[in-house]
Backbone as CSV, one residue per row, in Angstrom:
resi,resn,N_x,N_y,N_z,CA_x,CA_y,CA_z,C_x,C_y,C_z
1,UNK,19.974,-2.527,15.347,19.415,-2.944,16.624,18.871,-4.363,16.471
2,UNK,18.739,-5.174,17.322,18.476,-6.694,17.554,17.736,-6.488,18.472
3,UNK,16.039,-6.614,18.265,15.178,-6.413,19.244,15.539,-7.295,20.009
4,UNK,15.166,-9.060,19.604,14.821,-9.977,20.272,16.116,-10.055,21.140
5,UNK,17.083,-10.030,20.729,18.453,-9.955,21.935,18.566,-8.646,22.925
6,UNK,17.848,-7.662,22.308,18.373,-6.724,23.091,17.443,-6.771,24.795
7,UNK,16.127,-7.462,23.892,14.977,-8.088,25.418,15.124,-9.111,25.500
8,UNK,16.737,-9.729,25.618,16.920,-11.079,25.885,16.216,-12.086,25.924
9,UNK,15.680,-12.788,24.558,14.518,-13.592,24.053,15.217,-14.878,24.699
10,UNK,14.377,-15.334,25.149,14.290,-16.512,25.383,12.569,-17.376,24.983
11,UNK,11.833,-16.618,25.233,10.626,-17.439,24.643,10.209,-16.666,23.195
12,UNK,9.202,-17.054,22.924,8.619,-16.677,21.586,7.922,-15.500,21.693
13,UNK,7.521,-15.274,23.233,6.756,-14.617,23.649,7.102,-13.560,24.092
14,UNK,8.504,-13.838,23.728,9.407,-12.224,24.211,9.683,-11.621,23.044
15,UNK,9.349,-11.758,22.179,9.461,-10.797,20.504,8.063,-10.563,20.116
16,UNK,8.209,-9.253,19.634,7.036,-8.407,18.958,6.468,-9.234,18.369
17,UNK,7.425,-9.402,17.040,6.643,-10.472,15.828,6.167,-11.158,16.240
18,UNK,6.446,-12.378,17.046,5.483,-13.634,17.439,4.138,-13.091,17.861
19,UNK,4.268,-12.103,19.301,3.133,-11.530,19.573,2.075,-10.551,18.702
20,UNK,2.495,-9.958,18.466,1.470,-9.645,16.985,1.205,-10.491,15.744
21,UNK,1.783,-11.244,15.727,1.108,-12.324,14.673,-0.059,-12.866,15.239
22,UNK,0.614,-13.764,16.763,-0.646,-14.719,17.317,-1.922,-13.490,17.606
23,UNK,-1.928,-12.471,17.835,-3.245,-11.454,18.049,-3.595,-11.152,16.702
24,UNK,-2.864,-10.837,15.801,-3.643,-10.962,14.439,-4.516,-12.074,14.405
25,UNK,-3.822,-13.696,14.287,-4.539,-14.391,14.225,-5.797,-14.594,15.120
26,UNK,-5.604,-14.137,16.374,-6.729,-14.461,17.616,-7.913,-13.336,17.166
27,UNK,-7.210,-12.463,16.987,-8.428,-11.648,16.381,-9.013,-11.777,15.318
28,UNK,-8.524,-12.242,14.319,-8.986,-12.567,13.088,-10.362,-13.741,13.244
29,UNK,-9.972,-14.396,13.699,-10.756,-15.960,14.171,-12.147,-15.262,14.772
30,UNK,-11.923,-14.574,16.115,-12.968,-13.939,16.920,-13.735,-13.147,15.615
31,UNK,-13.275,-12.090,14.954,-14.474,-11.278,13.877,-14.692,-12.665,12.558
32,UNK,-14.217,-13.638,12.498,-15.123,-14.472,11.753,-16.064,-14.927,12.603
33,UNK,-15.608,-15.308,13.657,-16.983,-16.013,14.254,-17.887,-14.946,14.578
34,UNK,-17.807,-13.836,15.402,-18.976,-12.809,15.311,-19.391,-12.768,14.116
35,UNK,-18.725,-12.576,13.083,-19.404,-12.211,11.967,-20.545,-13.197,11.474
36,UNK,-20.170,-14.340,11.742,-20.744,-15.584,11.471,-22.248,-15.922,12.320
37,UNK,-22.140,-15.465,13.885,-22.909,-15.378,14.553,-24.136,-14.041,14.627
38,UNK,-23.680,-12.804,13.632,-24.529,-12.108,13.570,-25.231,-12.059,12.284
39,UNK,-24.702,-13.118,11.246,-25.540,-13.285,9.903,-24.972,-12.929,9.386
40,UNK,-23.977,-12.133,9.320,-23.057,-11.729,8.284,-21.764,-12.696,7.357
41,UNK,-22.276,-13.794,7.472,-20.961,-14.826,7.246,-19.915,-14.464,5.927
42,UNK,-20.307,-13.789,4.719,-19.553,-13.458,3.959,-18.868,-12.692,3.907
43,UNK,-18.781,-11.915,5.073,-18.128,-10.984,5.446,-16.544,-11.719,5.935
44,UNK,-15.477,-10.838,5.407,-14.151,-11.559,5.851,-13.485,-10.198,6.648
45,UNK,-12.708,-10.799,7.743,-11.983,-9.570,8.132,-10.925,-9.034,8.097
46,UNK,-10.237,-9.307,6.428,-9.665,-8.703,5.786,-10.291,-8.014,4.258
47,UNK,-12.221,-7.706,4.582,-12.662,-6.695,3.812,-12.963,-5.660,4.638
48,UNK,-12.396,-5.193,5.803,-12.805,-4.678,6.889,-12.125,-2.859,6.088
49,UNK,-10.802,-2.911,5.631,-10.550,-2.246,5.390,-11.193,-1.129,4.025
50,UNK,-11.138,-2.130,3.454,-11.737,-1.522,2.386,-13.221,-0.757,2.732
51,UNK,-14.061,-1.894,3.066,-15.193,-1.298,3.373,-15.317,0.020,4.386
52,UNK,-14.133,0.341,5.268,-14.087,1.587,6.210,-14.411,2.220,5.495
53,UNK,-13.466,2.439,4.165,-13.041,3.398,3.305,-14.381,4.024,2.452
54,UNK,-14.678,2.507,1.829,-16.068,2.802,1.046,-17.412,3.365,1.848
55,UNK,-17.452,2.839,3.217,-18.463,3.243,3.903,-18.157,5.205,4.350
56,UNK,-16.675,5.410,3.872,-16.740,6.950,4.022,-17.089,7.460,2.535
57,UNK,-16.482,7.007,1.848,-16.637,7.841,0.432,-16.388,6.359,-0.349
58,UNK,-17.759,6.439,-1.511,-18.090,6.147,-2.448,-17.449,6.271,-3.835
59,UNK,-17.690,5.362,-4.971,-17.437,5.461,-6.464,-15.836,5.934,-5.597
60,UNK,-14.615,5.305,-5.618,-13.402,5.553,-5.074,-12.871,4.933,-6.432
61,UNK,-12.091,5.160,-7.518,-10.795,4.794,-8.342,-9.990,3.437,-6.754
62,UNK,-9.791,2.340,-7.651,-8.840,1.296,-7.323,-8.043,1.369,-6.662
63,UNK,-6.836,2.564,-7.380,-5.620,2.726,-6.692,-5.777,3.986,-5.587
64,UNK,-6.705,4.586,-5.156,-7.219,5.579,-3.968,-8.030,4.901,-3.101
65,UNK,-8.662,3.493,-3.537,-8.860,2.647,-2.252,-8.036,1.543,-2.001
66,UNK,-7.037,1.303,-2.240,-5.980,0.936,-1.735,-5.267,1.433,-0.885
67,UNK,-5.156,2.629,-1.530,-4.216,3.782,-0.259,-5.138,4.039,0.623
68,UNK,-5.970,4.466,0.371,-7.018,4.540,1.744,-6.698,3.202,2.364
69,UNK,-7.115,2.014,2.135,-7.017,0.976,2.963,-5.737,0.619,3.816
70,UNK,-4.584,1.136,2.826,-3.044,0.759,3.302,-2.645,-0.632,2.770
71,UNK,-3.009,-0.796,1.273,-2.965,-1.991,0.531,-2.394,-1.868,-0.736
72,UNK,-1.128,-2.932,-1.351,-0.766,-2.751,-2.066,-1.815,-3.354,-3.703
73,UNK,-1.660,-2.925,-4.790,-2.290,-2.681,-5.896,-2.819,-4.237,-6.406
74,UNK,-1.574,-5.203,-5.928,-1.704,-6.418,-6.181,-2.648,-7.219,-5.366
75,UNK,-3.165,-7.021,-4.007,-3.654,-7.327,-3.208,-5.058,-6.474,-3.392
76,UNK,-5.420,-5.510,-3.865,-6.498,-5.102,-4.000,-7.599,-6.079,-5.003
77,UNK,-6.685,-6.027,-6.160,-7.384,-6.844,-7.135,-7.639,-8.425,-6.668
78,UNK,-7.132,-9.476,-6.038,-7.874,-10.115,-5.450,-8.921,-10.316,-4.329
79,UNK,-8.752,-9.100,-3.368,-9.855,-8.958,-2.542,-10.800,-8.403,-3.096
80,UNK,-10.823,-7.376,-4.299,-11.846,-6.856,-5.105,-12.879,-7.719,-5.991
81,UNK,-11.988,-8.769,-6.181,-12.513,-10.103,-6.782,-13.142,-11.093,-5.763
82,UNK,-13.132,-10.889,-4.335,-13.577,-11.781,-3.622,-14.992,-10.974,-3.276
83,UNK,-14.758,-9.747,-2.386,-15.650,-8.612,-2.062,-16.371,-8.036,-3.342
84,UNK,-16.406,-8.394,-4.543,-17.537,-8.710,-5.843,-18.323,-10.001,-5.363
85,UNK,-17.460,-10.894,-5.660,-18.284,-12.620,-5.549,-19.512,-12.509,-4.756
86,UNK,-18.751,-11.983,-3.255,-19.379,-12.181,-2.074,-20.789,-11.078,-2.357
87,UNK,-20.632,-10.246,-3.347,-21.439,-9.025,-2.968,-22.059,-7.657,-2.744
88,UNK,-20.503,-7.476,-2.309,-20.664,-6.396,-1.022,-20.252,-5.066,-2.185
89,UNK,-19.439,-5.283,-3.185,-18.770,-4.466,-3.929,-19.014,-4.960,-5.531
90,UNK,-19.284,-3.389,-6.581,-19.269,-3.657,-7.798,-18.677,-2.654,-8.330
91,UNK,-17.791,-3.155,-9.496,-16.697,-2.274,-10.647,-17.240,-1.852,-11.515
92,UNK,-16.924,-0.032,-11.706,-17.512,-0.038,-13.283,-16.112,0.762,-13.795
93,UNK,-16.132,1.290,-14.929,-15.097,2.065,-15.691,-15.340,3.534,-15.292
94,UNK,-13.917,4.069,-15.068,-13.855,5.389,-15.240,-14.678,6.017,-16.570
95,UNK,-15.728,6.845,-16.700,-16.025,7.358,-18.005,-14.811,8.310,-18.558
96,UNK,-13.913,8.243,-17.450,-13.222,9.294,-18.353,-11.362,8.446,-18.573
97,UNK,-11.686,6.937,-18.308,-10.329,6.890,-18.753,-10.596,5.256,-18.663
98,UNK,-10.687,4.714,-19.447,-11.104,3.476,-19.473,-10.310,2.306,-18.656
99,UNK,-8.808,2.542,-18.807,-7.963,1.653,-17.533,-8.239,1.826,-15.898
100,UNK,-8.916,2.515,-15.667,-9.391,2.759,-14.338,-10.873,2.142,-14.288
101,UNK,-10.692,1.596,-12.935,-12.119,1.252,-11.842,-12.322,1.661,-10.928
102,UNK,-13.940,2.298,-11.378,-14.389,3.069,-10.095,-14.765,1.931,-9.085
103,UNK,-14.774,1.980,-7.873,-15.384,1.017,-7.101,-16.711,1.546,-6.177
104,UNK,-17.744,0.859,-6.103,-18.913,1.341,-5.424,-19.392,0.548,-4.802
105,UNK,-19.919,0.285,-3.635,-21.053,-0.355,-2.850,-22.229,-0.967,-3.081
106,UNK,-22.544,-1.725,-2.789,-23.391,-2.906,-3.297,-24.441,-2.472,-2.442
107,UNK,-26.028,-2.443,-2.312,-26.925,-2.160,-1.666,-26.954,-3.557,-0.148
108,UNK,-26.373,-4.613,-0.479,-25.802,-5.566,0.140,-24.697,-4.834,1.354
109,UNK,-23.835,-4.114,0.544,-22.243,-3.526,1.100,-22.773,-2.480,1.997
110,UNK,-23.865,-1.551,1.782,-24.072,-0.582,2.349,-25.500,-1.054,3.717
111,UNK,-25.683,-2.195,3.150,-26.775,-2.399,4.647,-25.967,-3.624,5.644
112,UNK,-24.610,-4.166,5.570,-24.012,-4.849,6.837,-23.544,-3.909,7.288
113,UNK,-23.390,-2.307,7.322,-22.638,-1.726,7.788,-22.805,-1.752,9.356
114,UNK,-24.098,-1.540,9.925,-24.255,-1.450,11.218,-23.763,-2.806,12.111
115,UNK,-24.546,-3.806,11.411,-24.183,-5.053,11.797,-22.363,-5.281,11.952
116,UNK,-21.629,-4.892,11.021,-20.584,-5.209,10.874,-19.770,-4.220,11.985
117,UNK,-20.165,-3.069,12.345,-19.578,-1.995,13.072,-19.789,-2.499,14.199
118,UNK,-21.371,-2.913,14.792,-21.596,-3.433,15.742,-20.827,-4.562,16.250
119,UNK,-20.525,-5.852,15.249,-19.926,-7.034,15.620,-18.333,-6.683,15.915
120,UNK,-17.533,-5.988,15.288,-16.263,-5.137,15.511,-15.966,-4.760,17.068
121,UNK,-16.802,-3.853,16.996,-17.328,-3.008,18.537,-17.290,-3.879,19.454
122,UNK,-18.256,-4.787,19.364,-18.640,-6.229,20.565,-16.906,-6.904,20.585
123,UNK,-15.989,-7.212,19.697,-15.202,-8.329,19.681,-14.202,-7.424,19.903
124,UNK,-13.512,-6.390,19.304,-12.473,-5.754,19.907,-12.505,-5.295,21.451
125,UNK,-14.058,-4.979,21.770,-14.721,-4.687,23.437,-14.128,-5.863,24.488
126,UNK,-14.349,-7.071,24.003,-14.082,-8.381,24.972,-12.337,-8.447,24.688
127,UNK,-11.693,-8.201,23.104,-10.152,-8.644,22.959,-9.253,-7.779,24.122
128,UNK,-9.913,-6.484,24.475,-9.208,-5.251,24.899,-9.556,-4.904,26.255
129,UNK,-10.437,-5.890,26.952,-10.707,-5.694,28.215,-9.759,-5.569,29.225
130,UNK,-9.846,-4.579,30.173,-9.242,-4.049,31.220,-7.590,-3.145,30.603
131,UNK,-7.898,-3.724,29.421,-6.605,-2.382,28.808,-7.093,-1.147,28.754
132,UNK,-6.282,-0.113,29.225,-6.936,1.308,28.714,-6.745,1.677,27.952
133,UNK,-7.141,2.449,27.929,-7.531,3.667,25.992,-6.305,3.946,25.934
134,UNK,-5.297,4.777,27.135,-4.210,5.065,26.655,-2.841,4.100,26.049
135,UNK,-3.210,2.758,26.838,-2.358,1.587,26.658,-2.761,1.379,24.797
136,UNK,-4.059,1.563,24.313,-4.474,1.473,23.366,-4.022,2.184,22.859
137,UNK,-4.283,3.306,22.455,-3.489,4.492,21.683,-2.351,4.569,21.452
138,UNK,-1.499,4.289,22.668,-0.151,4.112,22.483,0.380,2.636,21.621
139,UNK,-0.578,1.672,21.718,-0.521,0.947,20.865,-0.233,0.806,19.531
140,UNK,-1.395,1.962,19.589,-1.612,2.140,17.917,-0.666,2.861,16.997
141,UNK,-0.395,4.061,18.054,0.983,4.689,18.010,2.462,4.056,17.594
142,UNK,2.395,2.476,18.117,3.610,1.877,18.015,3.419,1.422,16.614
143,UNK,2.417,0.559,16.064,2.253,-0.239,15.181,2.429,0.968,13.981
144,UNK,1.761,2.149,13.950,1.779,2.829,12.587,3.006,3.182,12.684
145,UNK,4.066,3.673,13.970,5.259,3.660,13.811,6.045,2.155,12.726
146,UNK,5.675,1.292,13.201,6.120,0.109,12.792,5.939,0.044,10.850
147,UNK,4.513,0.467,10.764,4.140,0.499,9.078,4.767,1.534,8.433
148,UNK,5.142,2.695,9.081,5.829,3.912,8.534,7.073,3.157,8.433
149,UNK,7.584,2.755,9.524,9.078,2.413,8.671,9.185,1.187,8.040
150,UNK,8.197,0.142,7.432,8.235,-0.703,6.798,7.983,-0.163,5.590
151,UNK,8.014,1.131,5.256,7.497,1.698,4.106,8.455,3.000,3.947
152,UNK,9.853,3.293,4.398,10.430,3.692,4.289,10.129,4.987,5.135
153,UNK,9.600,4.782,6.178,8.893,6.569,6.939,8.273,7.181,6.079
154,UNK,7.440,6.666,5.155,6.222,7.653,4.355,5.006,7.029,4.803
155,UNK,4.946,6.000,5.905,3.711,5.547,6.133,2.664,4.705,5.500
């Protein structure tokens, strides 16, 4: 199938990709600046994921907060290295297997949570105005369709 021909592209604006890139980016921009505007500046919003994860369950092994996040192994270890620097997150060793890192929450990591949920809340609230929940859902519906088969339909 040939999306962009089959919805007879003529602008940029008639293909998925373009349009979900530029809203990645538009959104991305908007939760730095909230973030920035509610004190949280070290906060990036590509630690958004991780921290979901950690803010559900704690002391998480590396490669189980990755998958929780939906991140590959290589990409963990530099955001793990940034989300240390910054703070928010600290590594210790599995006691029971020394090539493994547990990952845990920083007393830092565990008090932006509100702030950070809150600033989320506020900026996806204004990105998503007058869309409905179901336009939303079905949204969301499309995109994990989209990650499932970029991952061979295992999601």
């Amino acid at each position: 199938m040939t999306i962009c021909e089959d919805i007879g592209l003529v602008y940029p604006t008639d293909c998925p990709y373009y349009l979900m890139s530029r809203a990645t980016l538009v959104m991305t921009s908007a939760f730095k600046k909230a973030f920035s505007a509610a004190g949280v500046r070290n906060v990036r919003p590509s630690y958004l994921g991780v921290l979901w994860c950690l803010w559900r369950e704690e002391g998480v092994k590396t490669v189980d907060l990755g998958r929780c996040a939906g991140l590959e192994p290589s990409t963990m270890t530099g955001l793990l290295d940034r989300m240390e620097r910054d703070g928010f997150v600290a590594r210790s060793p599995d006691p029971d297997d020394r090539r493994v890192q547990i990952i845990q929450l920083t007393d830092t990591g565990r008090t932006i949570r509100k702030t950070v949920m809150r600033m989320v809340n506020e900026t996806l609230g204004i990105l998503f105005e007058g869309i409905s929940k179901e336009d939303i859902e079905r949204t969301n519906d499309v995109l994990r369709k989209v990650l499932a088969n970029a991952h061979g339909g295992n999601g």
